[in-house]
N, C-alpha and C positions, 0 to 999 in steps of 0.2 A: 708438314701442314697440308691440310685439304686446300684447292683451289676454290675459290668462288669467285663465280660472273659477280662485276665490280662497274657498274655506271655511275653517270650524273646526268643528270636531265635538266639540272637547272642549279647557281647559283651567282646569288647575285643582291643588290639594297643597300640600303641604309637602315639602321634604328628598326628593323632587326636586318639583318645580315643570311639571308636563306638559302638553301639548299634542299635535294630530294634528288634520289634515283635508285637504282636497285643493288640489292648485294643477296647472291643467291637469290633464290623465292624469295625475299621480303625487301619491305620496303624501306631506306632510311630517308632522315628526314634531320637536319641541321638548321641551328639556329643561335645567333650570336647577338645578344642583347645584356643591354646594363651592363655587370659585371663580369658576366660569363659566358661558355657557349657549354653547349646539347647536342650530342649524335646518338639518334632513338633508333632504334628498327625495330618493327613493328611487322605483324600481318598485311596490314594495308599503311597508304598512307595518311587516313585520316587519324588510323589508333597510334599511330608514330607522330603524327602535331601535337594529338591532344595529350598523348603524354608529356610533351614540354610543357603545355600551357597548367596541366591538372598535375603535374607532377607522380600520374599513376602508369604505371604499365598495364597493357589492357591486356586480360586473358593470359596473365602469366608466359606469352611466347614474346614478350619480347623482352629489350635489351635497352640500358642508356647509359653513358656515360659524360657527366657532370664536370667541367671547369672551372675553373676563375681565369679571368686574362684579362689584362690594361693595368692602367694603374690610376685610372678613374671611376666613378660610379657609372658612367656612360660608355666607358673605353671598349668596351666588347661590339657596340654596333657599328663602330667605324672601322671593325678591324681589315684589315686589305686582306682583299681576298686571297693572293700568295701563302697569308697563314692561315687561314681556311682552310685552304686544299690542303695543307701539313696537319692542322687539327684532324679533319675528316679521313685522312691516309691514317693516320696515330689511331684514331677509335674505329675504322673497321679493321687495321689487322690485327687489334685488341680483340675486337668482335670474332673474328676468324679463327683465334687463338682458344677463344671459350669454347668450341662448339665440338660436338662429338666425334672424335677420329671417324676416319670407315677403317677399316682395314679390310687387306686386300689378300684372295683367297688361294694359296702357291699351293699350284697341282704339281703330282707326283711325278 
């Protein structure tokens, strides 16, 4: 597996439950509301919100992956951050996994 630079720059709430920071050049963006949560990465980080809120990925470069979690219609906004940061680990080395080998050029 390729490495990628892997931050957070912020999470944290209530009713939604938010997140953002970088993985490689883009940006991700977490959100855990109602039912379920969303890890988008995006170009920026406005096209990685609005794909949660529009349910579109903007410009075909990005990426999202969809949950269920609780076992209420509300349970996903309370969820403790502890599982957050295990949701958010689980979909970017999901994300890491999709992405185009390099390989690497052995001289003679």
């Amino acid at each position: 597996m390729d490495y990628f630079r892997f931050t957070i720059e912020s999470l944290g709430g209530l009713c939604p439950l938010r997140g953002e920071g970088w993985i490689g050049d883009l940006r991700w963006y977490f959100r855990a509301r109602h039912s379920h949560w969303q890890f988008v990465v995006g170009e920026t980080t406005r096209d990685a919100c609005d794909a949660t809120i529009y349910k579109t990925i903007y410009k075909d470069k990005g990426w999202r992956r969809i949950e269920e979690w609780g076992d209420s219609e509300y349970a996903a906004g309370y969820m403790p951050t502890a599982i957050a940061l295990q949701c958010i680990a689980s979909a970017a080395l999901e994300w890491a996994d999709c992405q185009p080998k390099t390989t690497e050029s052995k001289e003679a």
